[in-house]
C-alpha positions in Angstrom: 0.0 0.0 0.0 1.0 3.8 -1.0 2.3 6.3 1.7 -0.2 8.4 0.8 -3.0 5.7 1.0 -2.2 5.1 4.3 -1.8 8.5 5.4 -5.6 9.1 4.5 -6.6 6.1 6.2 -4.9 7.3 9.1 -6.9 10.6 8.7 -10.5 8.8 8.3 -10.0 6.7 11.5 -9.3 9.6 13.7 -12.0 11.5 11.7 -14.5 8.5 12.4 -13.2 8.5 16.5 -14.0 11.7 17.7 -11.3 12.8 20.6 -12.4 13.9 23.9 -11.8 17.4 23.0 -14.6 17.6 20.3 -18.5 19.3 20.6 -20.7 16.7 20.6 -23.7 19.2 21.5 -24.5 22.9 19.9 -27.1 24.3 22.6 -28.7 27.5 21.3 -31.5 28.9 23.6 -33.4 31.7 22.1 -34.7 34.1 24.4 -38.4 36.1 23.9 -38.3 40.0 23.1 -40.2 40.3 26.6 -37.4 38.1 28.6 -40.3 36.5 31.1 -41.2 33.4 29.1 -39.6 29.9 30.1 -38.5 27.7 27.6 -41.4 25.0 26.2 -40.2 23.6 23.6 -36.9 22.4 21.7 -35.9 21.6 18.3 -32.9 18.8 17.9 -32.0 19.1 14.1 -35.1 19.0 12.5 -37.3 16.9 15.8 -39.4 19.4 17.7 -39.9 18.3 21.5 -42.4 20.2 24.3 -42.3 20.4 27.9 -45.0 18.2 30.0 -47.2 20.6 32.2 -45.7 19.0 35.3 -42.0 19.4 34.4 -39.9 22.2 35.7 -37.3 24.6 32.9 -34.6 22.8 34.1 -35.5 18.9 34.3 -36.6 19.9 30.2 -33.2 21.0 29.2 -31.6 18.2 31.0 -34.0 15.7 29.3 -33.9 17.2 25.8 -30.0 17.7 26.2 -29.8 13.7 27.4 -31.8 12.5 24.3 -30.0 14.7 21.9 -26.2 13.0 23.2 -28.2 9.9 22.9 -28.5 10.1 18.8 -26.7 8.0 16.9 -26.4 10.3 13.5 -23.1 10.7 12.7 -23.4 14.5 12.1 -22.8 17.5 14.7 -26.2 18.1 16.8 -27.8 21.3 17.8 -30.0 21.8 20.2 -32.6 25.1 20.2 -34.7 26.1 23.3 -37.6 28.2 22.4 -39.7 30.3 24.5 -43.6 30.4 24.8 -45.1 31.6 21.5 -47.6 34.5 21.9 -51.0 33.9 21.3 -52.8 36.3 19.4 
C-alpha cells in the first residue's frame, strides 16, 4: 500500500473516533423580546420536543439535552430552546 494511501486512512480513522476534546452538543436557547417566558419547547435538528405541564425549565433541558447525546447520526447536533409563543 502507498504512503499516501495510508496516510488518508490514518486521517479517516481519527475522523470516524472523535477525541475527547470535540462538541458533541450545539445548545442555542433563544430568548423572547419580553425576557419572562420559560423555555417550552426544543428543536434537535429538525425533531421538535415540548415540555409536559408538570416538568420544571430545568428537568426539560436536562431531558432534551440527554436524548440529543443519545442520537446515533453521525453528524454535529444542535439543540434550540424556544420560548412560549404569543398567542394572538
Amino acid at each position: 500500500m502507498s504512503t499516501a494511501i495510508e496516510r488518508r486512512l490514518m486521517k479517516l480513522k481519527q475522523a470516524a473516533q472523535p477525541g475527547e476534546s470535540c462538541i458533541d452538543l450545539i445548545c442555542r436557547r433563544i430568548i423572547s423580546p419580553d425576557g419572562d417566558n420559560e423555555i417550552v419547547r426544543a428543536q434537535i435538528d429538525d425533531r421538535i420536543l415540548k415540555r409536559n405541564a408538570d416538568e420544571t425549565e430545568d428537568a426539560f433541558v436536562g431531558r432534551v439535552k440527554a436524548e440529543a447525546r443519545a442520537r446515533t447520526t453521525p453528524r454535529a447536533r444542535r439543540l434550540i430552546l424556544l420560548p412560549e409563543e404569543k398567542q394572538q
